[in-house]
C-alpha positions in Angstrom: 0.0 0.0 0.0 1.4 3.5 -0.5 2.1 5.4 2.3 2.1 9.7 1.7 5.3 11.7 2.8 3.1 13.4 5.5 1.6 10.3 6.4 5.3 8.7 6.5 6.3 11.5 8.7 4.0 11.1 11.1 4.2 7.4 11.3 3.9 5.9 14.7 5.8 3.1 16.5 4.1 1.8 19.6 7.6 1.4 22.4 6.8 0.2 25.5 3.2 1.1 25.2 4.4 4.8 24.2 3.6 6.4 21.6 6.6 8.5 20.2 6.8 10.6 16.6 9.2 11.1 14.6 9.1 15.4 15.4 9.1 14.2 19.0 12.9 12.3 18.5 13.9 15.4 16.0 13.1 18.2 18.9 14.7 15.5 21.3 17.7 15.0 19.6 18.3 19.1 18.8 17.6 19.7 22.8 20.2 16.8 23.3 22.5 18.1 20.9 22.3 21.4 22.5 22.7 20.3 25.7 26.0 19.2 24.9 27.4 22.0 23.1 26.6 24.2 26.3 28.3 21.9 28.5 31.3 21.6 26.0 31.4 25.3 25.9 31.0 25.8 29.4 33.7 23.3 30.4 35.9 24.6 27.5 35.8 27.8 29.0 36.9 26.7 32.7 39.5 24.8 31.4 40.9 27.6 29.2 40.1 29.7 32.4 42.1 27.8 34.9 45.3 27.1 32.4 45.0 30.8 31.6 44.9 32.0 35.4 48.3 29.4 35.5 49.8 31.1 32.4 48.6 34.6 34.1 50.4 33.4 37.1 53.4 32.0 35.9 53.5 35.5 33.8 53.4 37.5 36.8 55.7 35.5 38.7 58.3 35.9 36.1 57.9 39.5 36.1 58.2 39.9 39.4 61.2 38.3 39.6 62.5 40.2 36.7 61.9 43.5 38.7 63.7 41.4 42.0 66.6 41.1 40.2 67.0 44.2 38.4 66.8 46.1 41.7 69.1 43.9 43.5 71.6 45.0 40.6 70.6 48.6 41.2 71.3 48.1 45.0 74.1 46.2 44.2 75.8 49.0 41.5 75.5 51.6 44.6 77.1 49.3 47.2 79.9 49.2 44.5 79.8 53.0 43.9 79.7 53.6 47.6 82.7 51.5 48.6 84.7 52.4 45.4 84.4 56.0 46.0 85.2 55.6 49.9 88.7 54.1 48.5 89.5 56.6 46.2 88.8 59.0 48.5 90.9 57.7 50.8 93.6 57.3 48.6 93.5 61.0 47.6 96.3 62.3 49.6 100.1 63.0 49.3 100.4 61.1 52.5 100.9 57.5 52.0 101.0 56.8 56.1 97.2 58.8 56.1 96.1 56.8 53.2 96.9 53.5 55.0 95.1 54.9 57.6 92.1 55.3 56.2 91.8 52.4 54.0 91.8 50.6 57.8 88.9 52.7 59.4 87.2 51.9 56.4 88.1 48.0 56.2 87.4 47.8 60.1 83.9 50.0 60.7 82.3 47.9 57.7 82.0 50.3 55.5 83.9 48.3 52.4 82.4 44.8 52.7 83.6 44.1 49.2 86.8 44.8 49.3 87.7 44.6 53.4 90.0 41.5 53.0 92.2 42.6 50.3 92.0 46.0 51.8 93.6 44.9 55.3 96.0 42.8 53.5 97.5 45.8 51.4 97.5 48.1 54.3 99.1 45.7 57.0 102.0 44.4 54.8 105.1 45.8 54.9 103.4 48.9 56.8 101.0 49.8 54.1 104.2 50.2 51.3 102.0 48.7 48.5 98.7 51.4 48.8 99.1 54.2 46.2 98.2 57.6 46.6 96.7 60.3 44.0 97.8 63.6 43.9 95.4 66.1 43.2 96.8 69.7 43.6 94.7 72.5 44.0 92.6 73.5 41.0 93.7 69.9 38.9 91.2 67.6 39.3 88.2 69.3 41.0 86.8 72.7 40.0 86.9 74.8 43.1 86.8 78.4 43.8 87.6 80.7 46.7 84.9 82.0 48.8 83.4 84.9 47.4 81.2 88.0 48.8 77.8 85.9 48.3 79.2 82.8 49.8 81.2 85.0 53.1 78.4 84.9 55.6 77.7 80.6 55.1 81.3 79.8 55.3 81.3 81.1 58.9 79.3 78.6 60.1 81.4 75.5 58.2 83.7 73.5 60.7 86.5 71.3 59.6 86.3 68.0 61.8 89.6 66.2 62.4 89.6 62.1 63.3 92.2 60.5 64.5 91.3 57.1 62.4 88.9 58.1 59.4 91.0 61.6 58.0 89.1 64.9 57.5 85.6 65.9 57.1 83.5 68.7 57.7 80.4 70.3 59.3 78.4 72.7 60.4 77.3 74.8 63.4 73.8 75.2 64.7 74.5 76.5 67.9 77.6 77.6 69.2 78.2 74.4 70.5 76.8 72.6 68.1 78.1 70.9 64.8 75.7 68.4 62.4 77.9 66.1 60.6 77.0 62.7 58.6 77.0 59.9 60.3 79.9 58.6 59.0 82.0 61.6 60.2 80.5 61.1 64.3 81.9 57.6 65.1 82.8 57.2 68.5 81.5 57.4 71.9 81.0 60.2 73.9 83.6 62.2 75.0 85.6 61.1 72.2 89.1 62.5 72.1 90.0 61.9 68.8 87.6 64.2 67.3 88.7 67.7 67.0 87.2 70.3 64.9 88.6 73.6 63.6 86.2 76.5 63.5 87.0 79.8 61.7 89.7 80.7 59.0 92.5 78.5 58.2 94.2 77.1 60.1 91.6 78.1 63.2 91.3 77.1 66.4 91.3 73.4 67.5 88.5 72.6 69.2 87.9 69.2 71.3 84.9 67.2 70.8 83.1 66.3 74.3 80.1 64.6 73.6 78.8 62.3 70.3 75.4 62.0 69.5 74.7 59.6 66.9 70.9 58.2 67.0 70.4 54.5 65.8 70.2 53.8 62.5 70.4 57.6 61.0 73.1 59.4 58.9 73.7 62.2 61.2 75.7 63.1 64.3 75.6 66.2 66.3 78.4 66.8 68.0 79.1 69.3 71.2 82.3 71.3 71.3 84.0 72.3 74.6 82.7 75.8 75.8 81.0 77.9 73.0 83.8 78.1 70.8 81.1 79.3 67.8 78.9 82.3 69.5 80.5 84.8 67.1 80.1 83.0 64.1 77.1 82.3 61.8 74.7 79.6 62.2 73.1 76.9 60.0 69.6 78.1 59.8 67.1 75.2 59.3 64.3 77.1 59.3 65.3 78.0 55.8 65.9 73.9 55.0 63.9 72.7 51.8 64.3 69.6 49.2 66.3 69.6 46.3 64.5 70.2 42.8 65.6 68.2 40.4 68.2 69.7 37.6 68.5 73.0 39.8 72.0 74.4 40.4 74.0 73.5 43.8 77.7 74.3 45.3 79.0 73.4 48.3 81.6 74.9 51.0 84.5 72.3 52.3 87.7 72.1 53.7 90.0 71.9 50.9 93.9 71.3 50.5 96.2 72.8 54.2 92.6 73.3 55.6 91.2 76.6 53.4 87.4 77.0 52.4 86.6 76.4 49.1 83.5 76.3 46.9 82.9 73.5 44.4 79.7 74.9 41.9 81.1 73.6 38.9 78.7 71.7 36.6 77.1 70.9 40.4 73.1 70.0 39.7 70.8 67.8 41.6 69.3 64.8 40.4 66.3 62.7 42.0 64.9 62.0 45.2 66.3 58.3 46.6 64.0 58.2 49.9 65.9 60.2 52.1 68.4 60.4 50.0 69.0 62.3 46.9 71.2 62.5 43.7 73.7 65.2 42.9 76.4 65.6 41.0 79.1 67.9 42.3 83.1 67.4 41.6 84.8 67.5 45.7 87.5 66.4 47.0 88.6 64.0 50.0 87.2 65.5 53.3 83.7 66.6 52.1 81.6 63.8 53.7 79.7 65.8 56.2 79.5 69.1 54.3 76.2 70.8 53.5 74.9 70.9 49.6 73.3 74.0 49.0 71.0 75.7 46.3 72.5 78.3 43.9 69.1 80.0 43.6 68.1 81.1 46.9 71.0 79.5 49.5 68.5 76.9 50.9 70.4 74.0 53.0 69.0 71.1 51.0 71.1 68.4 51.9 74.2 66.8 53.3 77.2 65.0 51.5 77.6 61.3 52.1 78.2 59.2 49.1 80.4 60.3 46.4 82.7 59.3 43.6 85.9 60.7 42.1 84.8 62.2 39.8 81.9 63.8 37.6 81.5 60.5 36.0 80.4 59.1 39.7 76.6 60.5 40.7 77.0 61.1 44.1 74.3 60.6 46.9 73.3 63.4 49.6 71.5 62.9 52.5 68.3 65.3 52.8 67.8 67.6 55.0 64.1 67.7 55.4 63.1 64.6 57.1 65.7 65.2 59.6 64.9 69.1 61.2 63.0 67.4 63.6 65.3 64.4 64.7 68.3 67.4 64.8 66.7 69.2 67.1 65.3 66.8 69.2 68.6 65.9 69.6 70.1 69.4 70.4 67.3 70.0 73.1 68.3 66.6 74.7 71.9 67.9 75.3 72.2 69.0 78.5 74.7 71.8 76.8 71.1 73.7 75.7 69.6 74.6 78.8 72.6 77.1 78.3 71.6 78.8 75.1 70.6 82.9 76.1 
């Protein structure tokens, strides 16, 4: 018998006493079908998800580590600055007996890890007869200038420090018995003896040092002198103390050569903030550490010298000012020395 198409399609099959169509299995099977692409699409996507969030990971982990190491080399290239310069430094002298002499202070406070054994070795054999020295007279070398008129009234207040095991360095009065230093120049204890300081022109008067002050962990000392050796001379005002601005013109006032004033301005510009530290560059020579960086513009105290290299091709590292007003003068008012100022 013939059967019609429509009659064909709607042919019926008796299954388990049910009767199904064959538009019933069609819809069935598309539902099914699409069922199964929505879960395939679904689990595709969390398990793209969870390898990408791994990839994303391992991605960020990599970079991380990529920044790690890059500034562990920064760190690492200013350790190396630091400790280079200190040597150089040290070896700028005419004086082979004060170069050994240094080289040791340095080797023995810690302050040339890198370099302490070899260091020690050179300067204890044969009394030091294998450390070099570099000659720099006056004007070869480093750019410096005498004081002039605009510059008169700020050298007052500039002290030339004395130490019996690190050399020269300088400072500045903020009382009359008073003189901020960095830290490196205030090692000791109190009522140190080996620290003299020299206070007015060349080759002034020797003043002894009777009390250190040094706070934990800072880059400072203030240091009391015997009587009030400085109550006729100018003062560092930090009122007037500010941060450095980037690219602006600097010089600074230190002990140069037998012990005379100098200014070194020269191609002297600051560079970035470091924390509380900046960058400068500034040629000096050995016995600057300690010595205040000021600006060009308006003869704000902005900073302090601490790190430094040989020469321009070094960028040295001042400490600022700024973040330390407070911890200075805390420190002044907790000398008992104060309760004497009129």
């Amino acid at each position: 018998m013939h059967v019609h198409g429509s009659e064909q399609s709607n042919r019926c099959w008796r299954e388990s006493g049910d009767i199904v169509s064959t538009r019933d299995i069609d819809s069935a099977s598309r539902t099914h079908w699409h069922t199964l692409s929505l879960v395939s699409g679904v689990a595709g996507a969390l398990i793209n998800g969870y390898f990408n969030r791994d990839i994303q990971r391992v991605e960020s982990e990599a970079v991380l580590e990529t920044e790690q190491v890059k500034g562990d080399a920064a760190l690492d290239l200013e350790r190396l600055k630091f400790e280079t310069g200190l040597i150089l430094k040290a070896l700028n002298t005419t004086e082979q007996p004060d170069a050994v002499k240094r080289l040791k202070f340095f080797a023995k406070a810690g302050l040339i890890p890198r370099y302490e054994k070899r260091v020690l070795t050179l300067a204890e054999e044969a009394q030091g007869a294998a450390v070099p020295t570099i000659t720099l007279e006056k004007g070869q070398g480093v750019p410096v200038e005498p004081i002039s008129s605009r510059y008169l009234e700020l050298s007052q207040a500039i002290v030339r420090l004395e130490h019996n095991d690190s050399g020269p360095c300088a400072g500045v009065l903020l009382r009359p018995w008073h003189v901020l230093t960095s830290g490196i120049c205030g090692t000791g204890t109190d009522d140190d003896s080996t620290i003299t300081a020299r206070i007015g022109s060349a080759p002034g008067t020797l003043i002894p040092v009777s009390k250190i002050f040094k706070p934990s962990g800072q880059d400072f000392a203030v240091l009391t002198l015997d009587g009030a050796p400085g109550k006729d001379l100018e003062f560092l005002d930090l009122a007037k103390v500010r941060d450095p601005r980037q690219g602006e013109a600097l010089f600074i006032i230190h002990p140069y050569a037998e012990g005379d004033l100098v200014v070194s301005q020269a191609g002297c510009i600051a560079g970035p903030l470091m924390g509380t530290d900046f960058a400068y560059k500034c040629p000096t020579a050995f016995g600057t550490a300690g010595a205040i960086i000021f600006s060009t513009k308006d003869l704000a105290p902005l900073g302090m010298v601490d790190r430094f290299g040989i020469d321009q091709t070094f960028t040295d590292i001042g400490i600022r000012l700024s973040p330390l007003v407070p911890k200075i003068t805390s420190a002044m008012s907790g000398d008992p020395a104060t309760s004497n100022l009129p």
